[in-house]
C-alpha positions as CSV (number, residue, x, y, z in Angstrom):
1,X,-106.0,105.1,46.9
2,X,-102.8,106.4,46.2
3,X,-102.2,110.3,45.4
4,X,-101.8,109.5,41.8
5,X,-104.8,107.5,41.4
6,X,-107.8,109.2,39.5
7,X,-111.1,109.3,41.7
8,X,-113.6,106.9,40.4
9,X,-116.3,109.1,38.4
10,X,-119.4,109.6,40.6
11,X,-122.6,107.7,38.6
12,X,-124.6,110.2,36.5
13,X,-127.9,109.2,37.7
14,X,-130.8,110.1,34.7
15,X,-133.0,113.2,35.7
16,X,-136.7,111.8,36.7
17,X,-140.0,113.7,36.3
18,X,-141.6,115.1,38.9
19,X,-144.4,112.6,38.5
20,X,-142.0,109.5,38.1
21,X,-140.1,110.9,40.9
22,X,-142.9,110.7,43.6
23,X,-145.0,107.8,41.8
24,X,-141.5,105.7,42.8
25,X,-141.2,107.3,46.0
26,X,-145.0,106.2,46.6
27,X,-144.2,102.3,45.4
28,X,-147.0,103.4,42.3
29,X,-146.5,101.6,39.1
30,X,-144.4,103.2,36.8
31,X,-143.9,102.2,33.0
32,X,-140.8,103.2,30.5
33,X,-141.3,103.7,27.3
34,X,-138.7,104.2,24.4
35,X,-138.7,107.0,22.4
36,X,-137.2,106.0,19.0
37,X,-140.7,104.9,17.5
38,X,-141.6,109.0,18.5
39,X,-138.9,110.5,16.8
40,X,-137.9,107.5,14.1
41,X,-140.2,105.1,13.9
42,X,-143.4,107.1,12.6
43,X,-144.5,109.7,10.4
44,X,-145.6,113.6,11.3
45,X,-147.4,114.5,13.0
46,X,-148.8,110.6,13.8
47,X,-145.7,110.5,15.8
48,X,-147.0,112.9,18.6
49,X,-150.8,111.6,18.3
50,X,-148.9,107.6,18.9
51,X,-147.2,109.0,21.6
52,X,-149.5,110.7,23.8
53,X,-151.7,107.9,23.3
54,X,-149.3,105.6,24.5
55,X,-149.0,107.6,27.8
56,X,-152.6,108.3,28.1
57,X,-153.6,103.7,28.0
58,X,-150.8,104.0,30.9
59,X,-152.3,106.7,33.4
60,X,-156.0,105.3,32.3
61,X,-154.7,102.2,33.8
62,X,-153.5,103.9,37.5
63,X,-150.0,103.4,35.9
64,X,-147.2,106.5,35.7
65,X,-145.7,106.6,31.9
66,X,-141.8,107.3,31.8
67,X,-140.8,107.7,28.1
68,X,-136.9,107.7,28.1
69,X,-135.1,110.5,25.9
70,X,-131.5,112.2,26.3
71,X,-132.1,116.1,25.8
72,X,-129.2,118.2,25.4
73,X,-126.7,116.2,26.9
74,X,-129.3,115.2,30.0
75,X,-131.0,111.6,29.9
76,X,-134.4,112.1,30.9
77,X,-137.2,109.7,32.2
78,X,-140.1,110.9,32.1
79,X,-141.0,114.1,29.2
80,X,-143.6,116.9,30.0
81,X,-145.4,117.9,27.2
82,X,-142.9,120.1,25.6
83,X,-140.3,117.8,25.7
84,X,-142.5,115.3,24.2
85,X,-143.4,117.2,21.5
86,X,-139.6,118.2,21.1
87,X,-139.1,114.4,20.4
88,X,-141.7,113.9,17.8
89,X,-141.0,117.8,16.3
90,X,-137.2,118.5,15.7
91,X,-135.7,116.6,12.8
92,X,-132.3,117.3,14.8
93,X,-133.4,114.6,17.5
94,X,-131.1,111.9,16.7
95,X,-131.4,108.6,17.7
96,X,-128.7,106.8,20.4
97,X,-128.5,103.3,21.7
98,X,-126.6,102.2,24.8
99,X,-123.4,102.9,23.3
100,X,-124.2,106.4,22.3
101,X,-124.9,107.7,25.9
102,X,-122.0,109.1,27.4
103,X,-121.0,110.8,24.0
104,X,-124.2,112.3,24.0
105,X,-124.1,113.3,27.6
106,X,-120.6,114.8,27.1
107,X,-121.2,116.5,24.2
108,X,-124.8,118.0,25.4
109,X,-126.7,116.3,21.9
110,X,-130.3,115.2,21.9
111,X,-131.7,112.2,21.0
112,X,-134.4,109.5,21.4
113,X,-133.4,106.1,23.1
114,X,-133.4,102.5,21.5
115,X,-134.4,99.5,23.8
116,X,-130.8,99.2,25.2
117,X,-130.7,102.7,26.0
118,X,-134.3,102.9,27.1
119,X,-133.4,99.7,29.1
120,X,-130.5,100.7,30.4
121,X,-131.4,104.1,31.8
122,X,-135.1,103.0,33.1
123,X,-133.1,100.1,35.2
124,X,-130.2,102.9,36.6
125,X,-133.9,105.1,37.5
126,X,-135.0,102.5,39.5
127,X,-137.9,101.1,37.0
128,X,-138.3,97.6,36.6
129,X,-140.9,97.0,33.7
130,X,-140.4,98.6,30.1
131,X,-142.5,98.3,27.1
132,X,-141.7,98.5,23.6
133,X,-142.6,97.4,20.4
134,X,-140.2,94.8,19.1
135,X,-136.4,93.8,20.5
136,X,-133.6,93.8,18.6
137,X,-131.6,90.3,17.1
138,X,-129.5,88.2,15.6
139,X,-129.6,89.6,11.8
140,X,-130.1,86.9,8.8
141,X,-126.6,85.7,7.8
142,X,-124.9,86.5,10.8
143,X,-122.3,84.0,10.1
144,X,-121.0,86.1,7.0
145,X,-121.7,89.3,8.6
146,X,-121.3,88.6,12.7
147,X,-124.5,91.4,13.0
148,X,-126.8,91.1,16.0
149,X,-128.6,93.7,17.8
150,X,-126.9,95.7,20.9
151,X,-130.5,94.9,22.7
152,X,-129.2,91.4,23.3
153,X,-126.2,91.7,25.3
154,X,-127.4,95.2,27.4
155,X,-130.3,92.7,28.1
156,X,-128.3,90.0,29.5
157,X,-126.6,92.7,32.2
158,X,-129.5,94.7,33.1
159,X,-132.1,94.0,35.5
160,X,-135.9,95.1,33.9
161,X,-138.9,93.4,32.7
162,X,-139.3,93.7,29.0
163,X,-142.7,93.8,27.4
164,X,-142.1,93.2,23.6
165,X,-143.8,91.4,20.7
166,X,-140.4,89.3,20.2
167,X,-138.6,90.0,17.3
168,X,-139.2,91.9,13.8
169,X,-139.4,88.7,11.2
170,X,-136.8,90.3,9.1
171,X,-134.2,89.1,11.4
172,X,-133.4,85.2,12.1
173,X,-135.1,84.5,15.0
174,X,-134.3,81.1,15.9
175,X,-130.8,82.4,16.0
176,X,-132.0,85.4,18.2
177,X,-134.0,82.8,21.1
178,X,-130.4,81.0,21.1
179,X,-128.5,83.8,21.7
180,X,-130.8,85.1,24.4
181,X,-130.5,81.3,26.1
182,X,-126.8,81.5,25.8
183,X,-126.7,84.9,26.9
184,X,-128.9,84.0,30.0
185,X,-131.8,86.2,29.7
186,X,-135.3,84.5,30.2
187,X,-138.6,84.7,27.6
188,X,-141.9,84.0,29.1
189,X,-144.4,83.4,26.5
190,X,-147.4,85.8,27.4
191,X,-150.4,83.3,27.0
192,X,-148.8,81.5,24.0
193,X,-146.5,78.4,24.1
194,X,-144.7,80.3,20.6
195,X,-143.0,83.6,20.1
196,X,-144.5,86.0,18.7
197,X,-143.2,87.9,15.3
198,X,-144.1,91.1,15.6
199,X,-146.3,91.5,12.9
200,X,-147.4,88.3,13.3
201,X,-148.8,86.4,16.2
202,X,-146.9,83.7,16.0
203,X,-142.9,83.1,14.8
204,X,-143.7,78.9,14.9
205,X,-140.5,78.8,17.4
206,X,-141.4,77.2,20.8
207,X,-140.7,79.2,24.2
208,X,-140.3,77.3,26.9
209,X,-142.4,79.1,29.5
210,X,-146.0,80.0,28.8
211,X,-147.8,82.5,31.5
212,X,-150.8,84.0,31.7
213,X,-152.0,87.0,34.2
214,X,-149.6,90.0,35.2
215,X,-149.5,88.4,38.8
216,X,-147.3,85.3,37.4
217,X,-144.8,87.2,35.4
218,X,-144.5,89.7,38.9
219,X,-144.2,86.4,40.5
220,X,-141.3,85.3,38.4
221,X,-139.7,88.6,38.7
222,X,-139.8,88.0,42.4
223,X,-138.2,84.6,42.1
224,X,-135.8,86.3,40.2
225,X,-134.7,88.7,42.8
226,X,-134.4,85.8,45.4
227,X,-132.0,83.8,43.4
228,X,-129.5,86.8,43.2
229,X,-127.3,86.0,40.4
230,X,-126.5,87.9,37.0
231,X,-129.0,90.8,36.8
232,X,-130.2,89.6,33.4
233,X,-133.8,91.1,31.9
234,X,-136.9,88.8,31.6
235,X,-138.9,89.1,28.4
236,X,-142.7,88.9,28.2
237,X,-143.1,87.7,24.5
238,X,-146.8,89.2,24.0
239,X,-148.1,88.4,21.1
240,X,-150.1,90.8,18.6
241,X,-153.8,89.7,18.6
242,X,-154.5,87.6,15.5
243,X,-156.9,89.6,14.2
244,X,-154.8,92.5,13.7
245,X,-151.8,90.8,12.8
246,X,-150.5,91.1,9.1
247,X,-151.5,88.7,6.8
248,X,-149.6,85.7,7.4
249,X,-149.5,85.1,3.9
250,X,-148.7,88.5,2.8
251,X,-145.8,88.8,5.2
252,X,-144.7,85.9,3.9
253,X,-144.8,87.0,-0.3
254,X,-143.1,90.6,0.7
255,X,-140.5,89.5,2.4
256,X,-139.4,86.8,0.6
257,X,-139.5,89.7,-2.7
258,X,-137.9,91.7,-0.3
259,X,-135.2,89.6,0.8
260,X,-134.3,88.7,-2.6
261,X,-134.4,92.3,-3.6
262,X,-131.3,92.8,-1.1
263,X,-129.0,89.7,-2.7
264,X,-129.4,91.4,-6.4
265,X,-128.6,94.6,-5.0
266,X,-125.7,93.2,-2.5
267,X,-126.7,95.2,0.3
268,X,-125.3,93.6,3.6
269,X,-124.5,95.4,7.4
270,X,-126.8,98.2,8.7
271,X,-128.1,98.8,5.2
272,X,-130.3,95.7,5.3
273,X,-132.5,96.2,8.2
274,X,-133.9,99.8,6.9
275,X,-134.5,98.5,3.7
276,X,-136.3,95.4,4.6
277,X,-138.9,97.2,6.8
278,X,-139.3,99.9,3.9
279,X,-140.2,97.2,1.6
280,X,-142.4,95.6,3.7
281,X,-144.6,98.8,4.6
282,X,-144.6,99.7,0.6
283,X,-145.6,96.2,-0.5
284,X,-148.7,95.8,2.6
285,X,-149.5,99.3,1.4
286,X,-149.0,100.4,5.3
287,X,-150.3,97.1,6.4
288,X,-147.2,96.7,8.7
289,X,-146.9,99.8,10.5
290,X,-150.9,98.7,12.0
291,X,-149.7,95.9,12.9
292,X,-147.1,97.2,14.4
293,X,-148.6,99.7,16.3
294,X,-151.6,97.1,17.7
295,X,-148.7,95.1,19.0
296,X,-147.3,98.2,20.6
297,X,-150.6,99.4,22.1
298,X,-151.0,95.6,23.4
299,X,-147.3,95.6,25.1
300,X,-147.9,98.8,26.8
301,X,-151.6,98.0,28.4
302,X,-149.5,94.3,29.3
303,X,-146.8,96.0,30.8
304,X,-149.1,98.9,32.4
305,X,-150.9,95.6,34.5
306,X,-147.6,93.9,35.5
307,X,-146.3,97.1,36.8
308,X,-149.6,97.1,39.1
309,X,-149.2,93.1,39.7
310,X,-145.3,94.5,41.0
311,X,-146.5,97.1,43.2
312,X,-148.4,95.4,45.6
313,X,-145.7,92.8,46.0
């Protein structure tokens, strides 16, 4: 390197909780969890409740939780309790994707972490299995408006197991299980032959791989490892039992009112998604947000038994 070459910046490596810390050091199971729904995606104080929850199906299960979060300017996996409750609490908490993480780093801001944040930061920790709600996608008109989710491509370059529900149905999910074929990433179908949709247990599109026990998705992980390669995620599509899914038929009648509600008032870009899922929890009179937390709860107890299936590998 020549005298008036820079240094190459040393990796900031994100700051691990004591009980991540040595539940990694011990080859335990470990979890990640995203902190947006805390912070964003729920009302006070059913934020905190939905969080500690969350954590407690994990450590019931022999499994170490690790929700993500950046707090002043310091990415964090694992929270203690104060920090948790910091998350759910201060209305200042904003809320930061992969993009948003070396400003916020920089800057020393606080925030709670999407799924490519979530993703990426987990992966750089050393965790291989994550657990959210839904992933981001491809957005309904994307050839007028070029909008997809920044889930999709941090997946395709990240290495981590992604327990999920799919896709919310408000975006167009054919286009999304495209994008993630051309992008590379796999989807295993978690006892089900079609992706889910969130809310509902079943999207109607196909996947093309079905498995069913923790032990075959570590096993595909494994096989993933072996084959070196792009470090692309794997997605575990589980769907939301069918008997607290939303109303098929529901859904459907809300968010077709809904979707029509946003061509007469010519919203379009980042005003769409917000508005959608607001219509659809005022017109299932909350009906959505159980569903969408049953599908949570499911991902995380999932994801709590492949990280045990992993650590005995």
């Amino acid at each position: 390197m020549s005298p008036t070459e820079p240094s190459p910046a040393t990796p900031v490596a994100p700051v691990l909780s004591t009980e991540v810390r040595e539940a990694l050091a011990a080859r335990r199971p470990v979890v990640a969890l995203e902190s947006t729904i805390i912070a964003h995606g729920l009302p006070r104080p059913r934020n905190l409740r939905v969080a500690e929850e969350l954590e407690d199906i994990l450590r019931s299960a022999g499994v170490v939780p690790a929700t993500v979060a950046v707090l002043d300017g310091t990415a964090r996996v694992g929270l203690d309790k104060a920090q948790l409750e910091r998350v759910a609490e201060d209305p200042a908490v904003r809320k930061f994707g992969h993009r948003d993480l070396a400003p916020a780093l920089a800057t020393g801001a606080s925030g709670a972490t999407t799924v490519s944040a979530t993703a990426f930061l987990a992966s750089r920790a050393g965790l291989r299995v994550f657990a959210t709600g839904g992933l981001g996608g491809v957005h309904r008109g994307w050839t007028e408006t070029q909008d997809e989710s920044a889930d999709l491509r941090l997946l395709a370059r990240t290495r981590i197991t992604v327990v999920c529900a799919g896709v919310k149905s408000i975006l167009d999910v054919p286009a999304t299980l495209q994008r993630l074929e051309t992008l590379g990433v796999g989807v295993l179908g978690y006892g089900t032959d079609r992706f889910p949709g969130f809310y509902l247990s079943s999207s109607g599109e196909p996947v093309d791989w079905t498995v069913r026990s923790p032990e075959e998705v570590a096993a595909v992980m494994e096989a993933q490892d072996a084959l070196g390669g792009p470090d692309a995620a794997l997605i575990v599509a589980n769907p939301v039992p069918r008997d607290e899914q939303l109303d098929p038929v529901l859904h459907d009648r809300v968010l077709d009112r809904a979707l029509e509600s946003c061509r007469e008032h010519d919203l379009s870009g980042q005003a769409v998604t917000p508005y959608l899922l607001d219509q659809l929890m005022r017109g299932t009179e909350g009906a959505s947000l159980e569903a969408n937390l049953a599908a949570v709860r499911g991902n995380v107890a999932l994801a709590g038994r492949i990280a045990a299936a992993w650590a005995v590998r």
